[in-house]
C-alpha positions in Angstrom: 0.0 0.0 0.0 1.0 3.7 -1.1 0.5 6.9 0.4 -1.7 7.4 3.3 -5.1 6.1 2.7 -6.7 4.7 5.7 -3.4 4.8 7.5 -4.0 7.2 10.0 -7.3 8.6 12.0 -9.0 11.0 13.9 -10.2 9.8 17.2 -10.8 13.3 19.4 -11.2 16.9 18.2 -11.7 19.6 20.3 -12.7 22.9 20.0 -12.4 25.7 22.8 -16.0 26.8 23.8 -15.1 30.4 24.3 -14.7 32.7 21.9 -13.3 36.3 24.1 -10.4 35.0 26.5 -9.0 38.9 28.1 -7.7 36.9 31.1 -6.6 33.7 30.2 -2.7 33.1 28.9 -1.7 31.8 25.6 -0.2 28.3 27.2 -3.7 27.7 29.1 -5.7 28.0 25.8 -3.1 25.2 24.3 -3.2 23.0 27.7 -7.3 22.9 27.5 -7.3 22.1 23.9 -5.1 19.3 24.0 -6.8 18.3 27.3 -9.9 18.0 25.2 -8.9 16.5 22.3 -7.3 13.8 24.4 -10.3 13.6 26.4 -12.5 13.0 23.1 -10.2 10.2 22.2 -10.2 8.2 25.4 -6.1 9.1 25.7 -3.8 10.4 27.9 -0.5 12.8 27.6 1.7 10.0 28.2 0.5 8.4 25.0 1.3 11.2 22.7 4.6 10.7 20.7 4.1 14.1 18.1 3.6 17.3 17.9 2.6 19.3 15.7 1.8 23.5 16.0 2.7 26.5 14.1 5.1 29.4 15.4 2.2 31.7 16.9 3.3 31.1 20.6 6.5 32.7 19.5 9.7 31.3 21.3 11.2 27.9 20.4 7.5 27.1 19.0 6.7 23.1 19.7 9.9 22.9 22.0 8.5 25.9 24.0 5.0 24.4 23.7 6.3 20.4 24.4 7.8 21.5 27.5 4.7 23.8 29.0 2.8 20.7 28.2 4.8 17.7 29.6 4.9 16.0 26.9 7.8 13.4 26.0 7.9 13.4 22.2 9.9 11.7 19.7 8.5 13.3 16.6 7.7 17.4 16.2 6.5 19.6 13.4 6.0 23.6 13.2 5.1 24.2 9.6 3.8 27.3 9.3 1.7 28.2 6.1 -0.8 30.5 7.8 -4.3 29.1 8.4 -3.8 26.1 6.0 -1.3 25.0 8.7 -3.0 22.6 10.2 -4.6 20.9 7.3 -0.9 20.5 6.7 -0.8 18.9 10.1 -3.0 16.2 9.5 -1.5 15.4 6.1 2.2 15.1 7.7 1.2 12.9 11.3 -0.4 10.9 8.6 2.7 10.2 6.7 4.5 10.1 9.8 2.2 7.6 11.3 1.9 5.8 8.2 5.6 5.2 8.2 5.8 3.8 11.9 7.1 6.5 13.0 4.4 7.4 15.4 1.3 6.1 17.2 -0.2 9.3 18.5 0.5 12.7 17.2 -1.4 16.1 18.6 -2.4 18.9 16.8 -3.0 22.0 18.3 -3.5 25.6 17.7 -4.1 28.5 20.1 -4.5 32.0 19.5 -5.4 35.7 21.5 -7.1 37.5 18.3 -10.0 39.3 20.0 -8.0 40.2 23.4 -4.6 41.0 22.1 -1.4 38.6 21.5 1.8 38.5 21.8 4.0 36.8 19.0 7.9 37.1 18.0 8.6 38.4 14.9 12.0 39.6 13.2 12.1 43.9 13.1 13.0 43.5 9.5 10.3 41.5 8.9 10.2 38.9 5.9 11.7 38.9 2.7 9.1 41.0 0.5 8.8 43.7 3.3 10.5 46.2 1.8 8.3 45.8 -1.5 5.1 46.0 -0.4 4.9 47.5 3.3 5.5 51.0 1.9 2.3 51.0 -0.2 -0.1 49.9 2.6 -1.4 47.1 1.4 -3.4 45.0 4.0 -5.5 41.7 4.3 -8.7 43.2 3.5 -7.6 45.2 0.5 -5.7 42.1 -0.7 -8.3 39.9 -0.4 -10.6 42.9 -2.6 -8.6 42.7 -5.0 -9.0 39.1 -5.8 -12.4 39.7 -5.3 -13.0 42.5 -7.9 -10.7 40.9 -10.3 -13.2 37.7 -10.0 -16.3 40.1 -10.7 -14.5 41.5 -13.8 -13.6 38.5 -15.5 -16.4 36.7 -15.1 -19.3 39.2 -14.5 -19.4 37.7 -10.4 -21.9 39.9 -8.4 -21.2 41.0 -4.4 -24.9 39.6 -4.7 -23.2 36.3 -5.4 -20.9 36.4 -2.5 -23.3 37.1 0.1 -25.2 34.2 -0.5 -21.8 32.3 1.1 -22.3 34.8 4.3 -26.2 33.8 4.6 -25.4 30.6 4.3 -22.8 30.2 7.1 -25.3 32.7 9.0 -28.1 30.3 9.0 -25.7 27.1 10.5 -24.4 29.8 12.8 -28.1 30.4 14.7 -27.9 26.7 15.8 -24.5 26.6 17.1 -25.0 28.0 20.6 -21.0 28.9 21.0 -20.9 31.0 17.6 -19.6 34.5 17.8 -22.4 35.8 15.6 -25.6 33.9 15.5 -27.8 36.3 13.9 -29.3 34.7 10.4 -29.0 37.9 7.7 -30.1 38.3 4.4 -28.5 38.8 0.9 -29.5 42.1 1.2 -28.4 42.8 4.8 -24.5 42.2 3.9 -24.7 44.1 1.1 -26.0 47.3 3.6 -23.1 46.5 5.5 -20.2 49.3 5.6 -18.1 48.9 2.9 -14.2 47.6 4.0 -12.4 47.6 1.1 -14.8 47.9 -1.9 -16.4 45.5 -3.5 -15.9 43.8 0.2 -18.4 44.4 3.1 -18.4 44.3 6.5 -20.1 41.3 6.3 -18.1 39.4 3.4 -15.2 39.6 6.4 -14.4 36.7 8.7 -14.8 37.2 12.9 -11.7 37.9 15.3 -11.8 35.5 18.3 -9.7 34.1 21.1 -9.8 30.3 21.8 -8.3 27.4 19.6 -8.7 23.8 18.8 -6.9 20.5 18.7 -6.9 17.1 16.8 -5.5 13.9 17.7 -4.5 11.2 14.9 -3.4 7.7 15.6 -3.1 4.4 13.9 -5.1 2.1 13.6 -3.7 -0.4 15.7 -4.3 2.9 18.3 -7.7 3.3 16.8 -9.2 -0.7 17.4 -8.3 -0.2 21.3 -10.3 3.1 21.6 -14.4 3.5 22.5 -14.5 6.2 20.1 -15.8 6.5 16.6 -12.9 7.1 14.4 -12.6 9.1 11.2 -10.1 8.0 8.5 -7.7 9.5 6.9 -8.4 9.1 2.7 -6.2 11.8 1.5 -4.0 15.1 1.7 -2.4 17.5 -1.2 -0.5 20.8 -0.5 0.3 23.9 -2.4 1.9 27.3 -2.7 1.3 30.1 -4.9 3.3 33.0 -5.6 3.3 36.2 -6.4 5.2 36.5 -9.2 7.1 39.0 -9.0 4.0 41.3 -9.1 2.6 39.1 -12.1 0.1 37.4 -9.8 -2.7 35.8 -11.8 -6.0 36.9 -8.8 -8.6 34.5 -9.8 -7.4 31.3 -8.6 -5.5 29.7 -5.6 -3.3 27.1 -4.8 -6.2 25.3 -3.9 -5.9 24.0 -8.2 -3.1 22.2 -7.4 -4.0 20.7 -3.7 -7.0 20.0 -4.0 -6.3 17.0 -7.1 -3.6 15.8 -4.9 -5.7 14.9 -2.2 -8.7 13.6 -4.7 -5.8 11.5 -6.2 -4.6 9.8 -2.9 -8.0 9.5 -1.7 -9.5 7.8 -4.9 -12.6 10.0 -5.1 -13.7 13.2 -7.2 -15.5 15.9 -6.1 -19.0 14.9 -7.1 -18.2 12.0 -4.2 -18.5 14.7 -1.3 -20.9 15.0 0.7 -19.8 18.1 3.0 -17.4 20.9 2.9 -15.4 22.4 5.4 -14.1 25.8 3.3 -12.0 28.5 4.2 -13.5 31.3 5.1 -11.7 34.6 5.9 -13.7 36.1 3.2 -16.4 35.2 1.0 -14.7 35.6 -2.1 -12.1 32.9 -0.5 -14.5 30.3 -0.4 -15.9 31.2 -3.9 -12.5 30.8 -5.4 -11.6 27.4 -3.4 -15.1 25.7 -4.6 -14.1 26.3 -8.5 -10.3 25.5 -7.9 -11.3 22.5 -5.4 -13.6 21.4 -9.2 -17.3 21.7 -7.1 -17.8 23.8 -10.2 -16.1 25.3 -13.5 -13.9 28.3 -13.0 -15.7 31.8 -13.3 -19.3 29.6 -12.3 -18.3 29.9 -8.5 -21.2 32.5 -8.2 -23.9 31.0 -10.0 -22.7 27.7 -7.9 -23.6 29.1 -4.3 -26.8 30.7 -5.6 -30.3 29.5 -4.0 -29.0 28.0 -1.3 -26.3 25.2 -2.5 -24.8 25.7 0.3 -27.0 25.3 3.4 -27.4 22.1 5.3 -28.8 20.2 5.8 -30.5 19.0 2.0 -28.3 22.0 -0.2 -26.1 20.2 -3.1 -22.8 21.0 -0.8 -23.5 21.8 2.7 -20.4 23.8 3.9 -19.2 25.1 7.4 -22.0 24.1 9.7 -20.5 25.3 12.7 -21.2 28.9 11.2 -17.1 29.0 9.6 -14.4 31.9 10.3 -17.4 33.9 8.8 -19.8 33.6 12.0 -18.7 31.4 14.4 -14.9 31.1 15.5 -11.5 32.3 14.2 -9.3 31.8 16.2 -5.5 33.6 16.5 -7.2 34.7 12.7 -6.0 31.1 11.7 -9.5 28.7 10.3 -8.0 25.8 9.0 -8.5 24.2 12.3 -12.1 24.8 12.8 -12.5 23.4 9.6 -11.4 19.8 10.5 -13.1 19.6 13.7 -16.5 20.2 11.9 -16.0 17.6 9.0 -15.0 15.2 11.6 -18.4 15.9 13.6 -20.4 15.7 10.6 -18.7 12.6 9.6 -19.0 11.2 13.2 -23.0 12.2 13.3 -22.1 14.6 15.7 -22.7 18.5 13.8 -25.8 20.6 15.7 -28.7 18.1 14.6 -30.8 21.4 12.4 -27.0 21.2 10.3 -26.4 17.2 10.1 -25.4 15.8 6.6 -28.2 12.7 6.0 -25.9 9.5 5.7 -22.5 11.9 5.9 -19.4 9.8 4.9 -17.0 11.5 2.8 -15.8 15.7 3.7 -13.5 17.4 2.4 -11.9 20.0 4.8 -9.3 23.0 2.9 -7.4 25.7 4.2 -6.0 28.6 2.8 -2.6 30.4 4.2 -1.1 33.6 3.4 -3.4 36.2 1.0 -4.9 35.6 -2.3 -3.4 38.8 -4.2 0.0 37.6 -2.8 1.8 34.3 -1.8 0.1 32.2 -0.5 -0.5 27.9 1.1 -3.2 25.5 0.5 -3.8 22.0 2.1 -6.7 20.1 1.1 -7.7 16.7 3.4 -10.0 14.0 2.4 -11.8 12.9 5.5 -14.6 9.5 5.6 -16.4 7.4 8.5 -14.6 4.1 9.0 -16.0 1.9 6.3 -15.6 4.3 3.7 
C-alpha cells in the first residue's frame, strides 16, 4: 500500500468553547485544547509521541510548547503556512504515522485575536517587506482585490458572494458557542459598511480568542479506543506566488491541492458530501469551490446561488458550525475549525438542524497567506470508518 489512505485517524477533536479569553494566557488556551482532544479520544498525555503546531506562541514554537505541556515526544513539526497550517498537520502525522514513525501525534492551535497577542517576529520583517509595506497594502484590500478581479472576469456579483455569508449565517443560529448567531439576508450584507470595496463588513471573517486541537493515531491505536474514528483518505499541499507582481488573482493554490488529495484518496468531487471551506472572506470560499472542481472556474457565483450551500439537504453543505465567517477564528488562523466540523459531521455529531443525512466522505481546505499575494493550500479528504 502507497501513500496514506486509511493509514492514520481522527479519534478526538476539540474545540475551545469560548470565543473572548482577556484573562486567560496563551499556554492555558493550548493545555485545555489538548486536554480536550485527548479527552475525546479516550487518551492520555503520556500516549502522545508528536507534535505538531505552528510558530504563533513565539519562542522555540513546539519545543517551548512540548515542555509547557509535559509532553515526552519523539516526533515534532512547526510548519507554518498560515491558516492552511493545520490541514498540513494532519497530512504530515499521517505520513509520519503511516511510516511507523508514530502512534499518536497532537495537533494543536491557540490564539489571542479578539484580546490581544503576543508573537515574535523579526524587526526587518520577511523577505518581500521592503516591496510592499511601503504601499499599505493590508488583508482586506488584498483579499478585494481578488475579489473584484473575479467580478470583472467573469461578471461575479457582491450579490453572489453574500449568498456564502447567509449561508454560514443560517448554520451559525444553531451553534449555541458562535460568535455571531444572527441569520442575515443577501441584502443585509450588502447594507453593511463597505471595508475595502467591493468587500463588506459582512463578506469579512470574525476575530476570536480560543483554539482547537486534533488527535491522529493508527489504527492499531484506533481498534483499542471506544470512540468512533474518522479516516484518513487523502491530503495535497500547495503554494502560490506572487510573481514578482505578475500574480494571476482569480485562482489559488487550492488548483493544485486539492487534485492531490482527490488522487490519494481515490474520489472526485461529485463523491462529497460536505465541505469544510476556508472562510476569511467570502470571495475565499468562492474561489476554493471552482479551484477544489465543485464547479467550473468563473461559475463559482452562479454555484452558491439559492442555497447550494446550506445544510442540511443544499447540493454541498459547507461550514456548519457557522465557519471563520460567524462562528470562530481563532488567533485569525480557520484551517483548524474546519477539521473539527468535518470530523463531527462525519461522526453524526454536527448541531442536529446542520447534520449531513448518511455523511461519509468531507473534504476540509485551508488557505494560508493572502490571495493577491503568496500564499499555502492544504486540502484533506476525510470518511467514516468503512468508507
Amino acid at each position: 500500500m502507497t501513500g496514506i489512505r486509511g493509514r492514520a485517524l481522527i479519534a478526538g477533536a476539540y474545540e475551545h468553547p469560548k470565543r473572548k479569553l482577556p484573562d486567560v494566557s496563551i499556554g492555558q488556551i493550548y493545555a485545555d485544547v489538548a486536554h480536550g482532544a485527548l479527552a475525546d479520544a479516550g487518551l492520555r498525555a503520556s500516549d502522545v509521541d508528536a507534535l505538531y503546531c505552528d510558530v504563533t506562541i513565539g519562542g522555540l514554537s513546539v519545543l517551548s510548547l512540548s515542555e509547557y505541556l509535559g509532553l515526552q515526544v519523539s516526533h515534532v513539526d512547526s510548519t507554518d503556512t498560515g491558516g492552511s497550517s493545520y490541514l498540513a498537520h494532519v497530512g504530515h502525522a499521517a505520513e509520519a504515522i503511516a511510516a511507523g514513525k508514530v502512534k499518536v501525534a497532537l495537533i494543536l492551535l491557540a490564539g489571542r485575536a479578539a484580546s490581544g497577542r503576543g508573537r515574535g517576529s523579526s524587526p526587518d520583517g520577511p523577505p518581500e517587506s521592503g516591496f510592499e509595506r511601503p504601499f499599505g497594502g493590508n488583508t482586506v484590500g488584498e483579499y478585494a482585490l481578488a475579489a473584484r478581479r473575479h467580478m470583472y472576469e467573469f461578471g461575479t456579483t457582491s450579490a453572489e458572494l453574500a449568498e456564502i455569508k447567509v449561508a454560514a449565517s443560517h448554520h451559525a443560529q444553531y451553534n449555541p458557542n458562535a460568535l455571531l448567531r444572527k441569520l442575515v439576508t443577501v441584502e443585509e450584507v450588502l447594507e453593511s459598511p463597505m471595508v475595502a470595496d467591493p468587500l463588506h463588513r459582512l463578506d469579512s471573517c470574525v476575530m476570536t480568542d480560543g483554539g482547537g486541537a486534533l488527535v491522529l493515531v493508527s489504527p492499531e491505536v484506533a481498534r483499542d479506543l471506544d470512540r468512533t474514528c474518522v479516516k484518513v483518505l487523502g491530503h495535497g499541499e500547495a503554494v502560490k506566488h506572487s510573481s514578482n507582481g505578475a500574480v494571476d488573482l482569480t485562482y489559488s493554490a487550492a488548483v493544485r491541492s486539492g487534485p492531490a488529495a482527490f488522487a490519494e484518496a481515490g474520489v472526485t468531487p461529485s463523491d462529497i458530501d460536505y465541505v469544510s471551506i476556508y472562510d476569511s472572506f467570502t470571495i475565499t470560499v468562492l474561489l476554493a469551490l471552482e479551484d477544489l472542481g465543485f464547479c467550473e472556474k468563473g461559475k463559482g457565483g452562479q454555484f452558491v446561488r439559492d442555497g447550494r450551500l446550506q445544510a442540511p439537504f443544499g447540493g454541498l453543505p459547507f461550514n456548519t458550525d457557522g465557519g471563520g465567517l460567524c462562528n470562530n477564528h481563532p488567533a485569525n488562523r480557520g484551517g483548524m475549525t474546519k477539521v473539527i466540523e468535518a470530523v463531527r459531521q462525519l461522526r453524526g455529531e454536527a448541531n442536529p438542524e446542520v447534520q449531513v443525512p448518511n455523511c461519509r466522505l468531507a473534504l476540509a481546505h485551508g488557505n494560508g497567506g493572502s490571495l493577491a499575494t503568496r500564499a499555502g493550500a492544504a486540502t484533506v479528504i476525510l470518511g467514516t470508518e468503512d468508507a
